[in-house]
N, CA, C and O of each residue as an XYZ file, in Angstrom:
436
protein
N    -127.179     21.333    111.813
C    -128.034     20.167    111.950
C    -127.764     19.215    110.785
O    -127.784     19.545    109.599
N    -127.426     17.589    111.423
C    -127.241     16.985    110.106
C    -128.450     16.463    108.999
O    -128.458     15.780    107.975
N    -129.524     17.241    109.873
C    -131.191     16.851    108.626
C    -131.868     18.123    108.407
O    -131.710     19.246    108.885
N    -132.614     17.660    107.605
C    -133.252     18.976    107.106
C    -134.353     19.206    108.009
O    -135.160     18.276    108.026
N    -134.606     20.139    108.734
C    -136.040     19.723    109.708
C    -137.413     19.986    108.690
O    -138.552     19.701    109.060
N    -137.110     20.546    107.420
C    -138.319     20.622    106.423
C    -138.613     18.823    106.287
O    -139.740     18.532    106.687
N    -138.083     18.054    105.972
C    -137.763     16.610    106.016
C    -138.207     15.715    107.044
O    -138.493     14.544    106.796
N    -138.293     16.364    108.516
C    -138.592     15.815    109.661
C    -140.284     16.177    109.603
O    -141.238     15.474    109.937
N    -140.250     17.313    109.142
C    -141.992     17.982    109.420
C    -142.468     17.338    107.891
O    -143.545     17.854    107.592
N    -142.127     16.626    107.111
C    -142.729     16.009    106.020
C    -142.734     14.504    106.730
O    -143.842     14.052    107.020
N    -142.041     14.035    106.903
C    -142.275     12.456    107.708
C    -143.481     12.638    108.928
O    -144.647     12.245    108.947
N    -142.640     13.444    109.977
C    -143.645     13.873    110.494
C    -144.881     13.809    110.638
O    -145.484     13.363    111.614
N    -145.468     14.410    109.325
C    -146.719     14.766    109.115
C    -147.442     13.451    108.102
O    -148.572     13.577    107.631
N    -146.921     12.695    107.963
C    -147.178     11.351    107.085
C    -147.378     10.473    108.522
O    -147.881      9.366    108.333
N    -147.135     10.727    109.594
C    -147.344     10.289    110.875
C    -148.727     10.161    111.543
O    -149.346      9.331    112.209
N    -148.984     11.961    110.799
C    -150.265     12.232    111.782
C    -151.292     11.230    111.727
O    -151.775     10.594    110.790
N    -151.553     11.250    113.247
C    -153.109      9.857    113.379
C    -152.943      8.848    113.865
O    -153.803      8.007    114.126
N    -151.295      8.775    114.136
C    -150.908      7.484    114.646
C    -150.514      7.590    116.193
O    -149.640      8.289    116.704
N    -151.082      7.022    116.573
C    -151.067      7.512    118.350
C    -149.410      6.252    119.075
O    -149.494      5.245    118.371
N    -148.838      6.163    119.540
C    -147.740      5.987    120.278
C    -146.228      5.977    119.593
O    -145.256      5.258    119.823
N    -146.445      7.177    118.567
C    -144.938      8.052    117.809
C    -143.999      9.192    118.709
O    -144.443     10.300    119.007
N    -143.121      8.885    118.948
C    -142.198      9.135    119.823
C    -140.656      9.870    118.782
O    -140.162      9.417    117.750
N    -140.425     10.595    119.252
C    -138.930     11.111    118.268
C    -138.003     10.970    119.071
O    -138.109     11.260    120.262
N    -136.592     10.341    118.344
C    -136.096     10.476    119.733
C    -134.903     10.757    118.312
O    -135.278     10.487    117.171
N    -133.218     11.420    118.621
C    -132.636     11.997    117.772
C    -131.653     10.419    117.579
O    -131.628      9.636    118.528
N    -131.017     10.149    116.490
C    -130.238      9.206    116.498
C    -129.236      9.580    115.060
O    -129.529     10.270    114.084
N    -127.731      8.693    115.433
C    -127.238      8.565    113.800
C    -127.405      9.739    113.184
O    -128.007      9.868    112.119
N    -126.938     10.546    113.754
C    -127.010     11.935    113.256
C    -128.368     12.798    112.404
O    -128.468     13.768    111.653
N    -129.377     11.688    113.101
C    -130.813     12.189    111.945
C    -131.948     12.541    113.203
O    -131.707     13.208    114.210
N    -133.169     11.931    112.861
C    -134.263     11.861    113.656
C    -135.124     10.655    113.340
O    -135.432     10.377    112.181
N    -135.488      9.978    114.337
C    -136.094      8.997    113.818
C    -137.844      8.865    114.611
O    -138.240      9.228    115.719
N    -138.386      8.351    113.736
C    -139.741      8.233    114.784
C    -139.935      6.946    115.002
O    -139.373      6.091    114.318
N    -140.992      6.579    116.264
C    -140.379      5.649    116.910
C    -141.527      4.892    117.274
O    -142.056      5.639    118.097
N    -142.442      3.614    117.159
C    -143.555      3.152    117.634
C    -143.507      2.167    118.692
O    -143.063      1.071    118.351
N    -143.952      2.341    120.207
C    -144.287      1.712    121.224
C    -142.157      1.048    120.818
O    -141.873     -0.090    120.446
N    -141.223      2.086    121.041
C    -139.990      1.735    121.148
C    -139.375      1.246    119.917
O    -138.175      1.198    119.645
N    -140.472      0.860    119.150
C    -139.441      0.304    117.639
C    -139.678      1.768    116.862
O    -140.487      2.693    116.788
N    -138.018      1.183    116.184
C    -137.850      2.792    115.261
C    -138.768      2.388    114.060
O    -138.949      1.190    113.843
N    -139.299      3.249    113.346
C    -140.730      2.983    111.995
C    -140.078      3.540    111.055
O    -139.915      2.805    110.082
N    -139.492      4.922    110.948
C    -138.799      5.685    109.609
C    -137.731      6.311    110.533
O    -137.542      6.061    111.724
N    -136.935      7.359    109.565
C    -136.445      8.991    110.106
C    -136.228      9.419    108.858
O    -136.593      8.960    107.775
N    -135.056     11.133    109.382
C    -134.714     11.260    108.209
C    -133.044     11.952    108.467
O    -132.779     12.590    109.486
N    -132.068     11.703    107.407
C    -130.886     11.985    107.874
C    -130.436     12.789    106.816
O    -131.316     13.070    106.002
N    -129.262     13.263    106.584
C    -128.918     14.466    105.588
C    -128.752     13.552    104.188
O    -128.117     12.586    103.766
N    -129.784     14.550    103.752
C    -130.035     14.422    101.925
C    -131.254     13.395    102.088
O    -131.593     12.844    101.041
N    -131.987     13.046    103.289
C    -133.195     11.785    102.523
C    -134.265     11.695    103.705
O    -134.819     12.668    104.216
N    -134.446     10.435    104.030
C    -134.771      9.722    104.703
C    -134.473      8.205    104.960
O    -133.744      7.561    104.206
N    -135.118      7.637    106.139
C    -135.212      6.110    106.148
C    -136.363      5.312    106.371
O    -137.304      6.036    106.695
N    -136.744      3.803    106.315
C    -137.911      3.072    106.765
C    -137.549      1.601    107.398
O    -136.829      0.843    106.748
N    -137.892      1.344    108.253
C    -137.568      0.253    108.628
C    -139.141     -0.818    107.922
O    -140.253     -0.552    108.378
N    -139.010     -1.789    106.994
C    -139.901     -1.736    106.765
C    -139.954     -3.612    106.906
O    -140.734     -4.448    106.450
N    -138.908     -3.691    107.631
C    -138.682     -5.161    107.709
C    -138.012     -5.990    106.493
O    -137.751     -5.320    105.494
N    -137.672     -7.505    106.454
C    -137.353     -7.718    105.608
C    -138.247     -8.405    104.368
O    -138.171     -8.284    103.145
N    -139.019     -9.086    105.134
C    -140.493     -9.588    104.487
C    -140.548     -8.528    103.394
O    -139.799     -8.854    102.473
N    -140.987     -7.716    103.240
C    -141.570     -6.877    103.087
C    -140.707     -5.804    101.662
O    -141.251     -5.010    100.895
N    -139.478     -6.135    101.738
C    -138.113     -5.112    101.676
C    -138.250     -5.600    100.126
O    -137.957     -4.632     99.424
N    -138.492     -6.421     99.542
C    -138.392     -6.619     98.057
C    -140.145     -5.404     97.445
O    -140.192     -4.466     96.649
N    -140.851     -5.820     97.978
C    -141.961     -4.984     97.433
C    -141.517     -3.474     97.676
O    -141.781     -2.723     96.737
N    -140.848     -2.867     98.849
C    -140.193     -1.207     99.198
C    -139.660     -1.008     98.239
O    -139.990      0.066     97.736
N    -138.643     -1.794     97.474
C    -137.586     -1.484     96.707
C    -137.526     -1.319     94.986
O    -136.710     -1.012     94.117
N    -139.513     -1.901     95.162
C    -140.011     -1.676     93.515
C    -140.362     -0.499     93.597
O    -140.116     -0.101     92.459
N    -140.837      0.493     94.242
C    -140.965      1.663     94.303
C    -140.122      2.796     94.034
O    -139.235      2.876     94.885
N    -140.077      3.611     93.250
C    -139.537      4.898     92.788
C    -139.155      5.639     93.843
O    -140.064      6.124     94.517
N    -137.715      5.914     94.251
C    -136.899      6.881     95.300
C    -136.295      6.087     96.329
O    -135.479      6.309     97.223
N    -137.175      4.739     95.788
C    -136.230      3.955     97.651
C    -135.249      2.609     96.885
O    -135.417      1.898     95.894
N    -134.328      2.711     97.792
C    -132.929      1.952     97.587
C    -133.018      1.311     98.668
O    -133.926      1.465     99.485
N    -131.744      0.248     98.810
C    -131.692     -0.597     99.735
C    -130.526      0.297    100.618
O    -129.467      0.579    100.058
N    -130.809      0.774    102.186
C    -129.704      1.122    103.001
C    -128.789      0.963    103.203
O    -128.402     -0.199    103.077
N    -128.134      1.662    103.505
C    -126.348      1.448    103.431
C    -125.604      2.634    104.030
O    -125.449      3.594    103.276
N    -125.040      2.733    105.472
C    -124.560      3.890    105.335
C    -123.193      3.427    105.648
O    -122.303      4.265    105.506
N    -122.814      2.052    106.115
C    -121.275      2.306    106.064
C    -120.373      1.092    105.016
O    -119.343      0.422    105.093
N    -121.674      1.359    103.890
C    -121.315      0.458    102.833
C    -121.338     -1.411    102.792
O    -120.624     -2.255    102.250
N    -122.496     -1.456    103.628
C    -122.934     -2.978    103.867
C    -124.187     -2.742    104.261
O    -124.448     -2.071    105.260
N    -125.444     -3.517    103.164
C    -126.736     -3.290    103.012
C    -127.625     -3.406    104.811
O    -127.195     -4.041    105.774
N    -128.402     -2.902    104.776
C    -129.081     -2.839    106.418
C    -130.394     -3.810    105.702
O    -131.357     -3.232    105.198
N    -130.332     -4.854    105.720
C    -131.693     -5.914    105.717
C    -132.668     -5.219    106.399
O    -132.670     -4.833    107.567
N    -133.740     -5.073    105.279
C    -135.354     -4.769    106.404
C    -135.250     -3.281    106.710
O    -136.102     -2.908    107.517
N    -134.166     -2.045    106.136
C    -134.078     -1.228    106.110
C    -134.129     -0.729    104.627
O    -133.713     -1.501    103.763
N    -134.635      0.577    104.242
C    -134.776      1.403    102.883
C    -134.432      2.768    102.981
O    -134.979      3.368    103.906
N    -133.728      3.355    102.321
C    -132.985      4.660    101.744
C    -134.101      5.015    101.393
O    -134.822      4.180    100.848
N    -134.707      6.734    101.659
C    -136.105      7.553    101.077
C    -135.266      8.841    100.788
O    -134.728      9.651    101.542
N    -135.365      8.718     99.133
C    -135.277     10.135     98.613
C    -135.786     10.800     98.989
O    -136.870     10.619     99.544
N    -134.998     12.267     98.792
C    -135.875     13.509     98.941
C    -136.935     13.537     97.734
O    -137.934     14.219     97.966
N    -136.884     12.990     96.652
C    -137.750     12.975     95.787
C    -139.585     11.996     96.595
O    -140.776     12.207     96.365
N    -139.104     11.319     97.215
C    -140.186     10.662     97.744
C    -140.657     11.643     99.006
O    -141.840     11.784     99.316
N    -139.775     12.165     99.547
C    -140.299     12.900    100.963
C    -140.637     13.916    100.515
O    -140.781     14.749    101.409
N    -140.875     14.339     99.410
C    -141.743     15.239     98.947
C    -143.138     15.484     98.180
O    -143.720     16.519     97.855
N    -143.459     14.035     98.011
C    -144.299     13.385     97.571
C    -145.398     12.651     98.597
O    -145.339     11.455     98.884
N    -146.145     13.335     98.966
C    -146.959     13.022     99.866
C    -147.473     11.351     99.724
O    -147.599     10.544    100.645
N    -147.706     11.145     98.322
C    -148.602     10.125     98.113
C    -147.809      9.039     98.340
O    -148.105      8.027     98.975
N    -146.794      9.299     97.792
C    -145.284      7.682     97.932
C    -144.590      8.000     99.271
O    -143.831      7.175     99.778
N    -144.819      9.069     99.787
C    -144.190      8.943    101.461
C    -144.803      8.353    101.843
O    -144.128      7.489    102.403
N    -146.350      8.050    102.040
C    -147.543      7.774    102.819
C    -147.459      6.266    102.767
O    -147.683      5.542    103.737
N    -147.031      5.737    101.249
C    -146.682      4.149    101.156
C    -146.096      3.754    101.687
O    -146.468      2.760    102.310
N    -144.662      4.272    101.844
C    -143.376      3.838    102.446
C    -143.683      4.113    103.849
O    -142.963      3.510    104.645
N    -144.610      4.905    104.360
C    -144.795      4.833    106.121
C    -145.525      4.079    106.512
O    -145.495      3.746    107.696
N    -146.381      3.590    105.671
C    -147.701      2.196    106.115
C    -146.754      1.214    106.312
O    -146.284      0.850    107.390
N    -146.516      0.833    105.273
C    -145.015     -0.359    105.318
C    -144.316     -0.379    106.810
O    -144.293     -1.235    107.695
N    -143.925      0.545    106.732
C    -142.826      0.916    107.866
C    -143.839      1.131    109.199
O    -143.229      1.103    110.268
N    -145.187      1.325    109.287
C    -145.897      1.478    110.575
C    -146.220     -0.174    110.741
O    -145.937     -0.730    111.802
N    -146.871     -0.968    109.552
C    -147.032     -2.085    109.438
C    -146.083     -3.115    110.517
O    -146.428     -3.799    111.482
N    -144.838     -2.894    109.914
C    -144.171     -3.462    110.204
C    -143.754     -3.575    111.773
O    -143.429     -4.617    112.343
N    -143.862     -1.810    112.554
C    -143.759     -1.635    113.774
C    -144.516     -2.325    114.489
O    -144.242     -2.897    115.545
N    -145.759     -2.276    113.770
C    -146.958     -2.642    114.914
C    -146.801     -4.256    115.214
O    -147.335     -4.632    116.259
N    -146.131     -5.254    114.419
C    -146.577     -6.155    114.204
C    -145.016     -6.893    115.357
O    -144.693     -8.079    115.280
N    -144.457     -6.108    116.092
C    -143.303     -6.591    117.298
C    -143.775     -5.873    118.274
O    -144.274     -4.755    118.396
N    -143.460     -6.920    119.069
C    -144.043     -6.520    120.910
C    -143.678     -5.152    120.993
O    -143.056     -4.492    120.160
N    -144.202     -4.746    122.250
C    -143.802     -3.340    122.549
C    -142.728     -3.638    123.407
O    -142.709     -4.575    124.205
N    -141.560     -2.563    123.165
C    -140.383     -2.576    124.358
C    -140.774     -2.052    125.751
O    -139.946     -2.040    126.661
């Protein structure tokens, strides 16, 4: 498996309460998914957040998150989540408001 599923059940669970979260597998990770827009996942060695771009300068003052990149050209409105953060209940929980925020606020597919 290219994620850790300890990693999936920590995002996961930073989820609970939120009613139309959907998993669906992608990019070799897992991602969760609101009314069709992707919100976070997590892929080998981390996680991710879609947290928009608005938004992407305040994600990036935060401790564990970087700006995305996986084939070496930044993903705008996307953030890199350490395992140091996905283990951290309290700074996962930030980085998923952000990232639910952001879902809720585009039509549903």
């Amino acid at each position: 498996m290219a994620y850790d599923p300890g990693h999936a059940e920590q995002m996961s669970d930073a989820l609970v309460g939120t009613s139309g979260i959907t998993e669906k597998k992608m990019f070799g990770g897992l991602c969760f998914m609101l009314n069709g827009h992707m919100v976070c996942g997590v892929h080998k060695g981390g996680g991710m957040a879609r947290i928009g771009k608005i938004r992407e300068a305040e994600a990036l003052e935060m401790e564990g998150i970087e700006p995305l990149s996986f084939t070496g050209r930044k993903m705008g409105g996307m953030v890199d989540v350490s395992e140091d953060v996905l283990g951290c209940d309290e700074r996962l929980r930030q980085i998923v408001e952000l990232a639910l925020s952001y879902a809720k606020s585009l039509p549903p597919k």
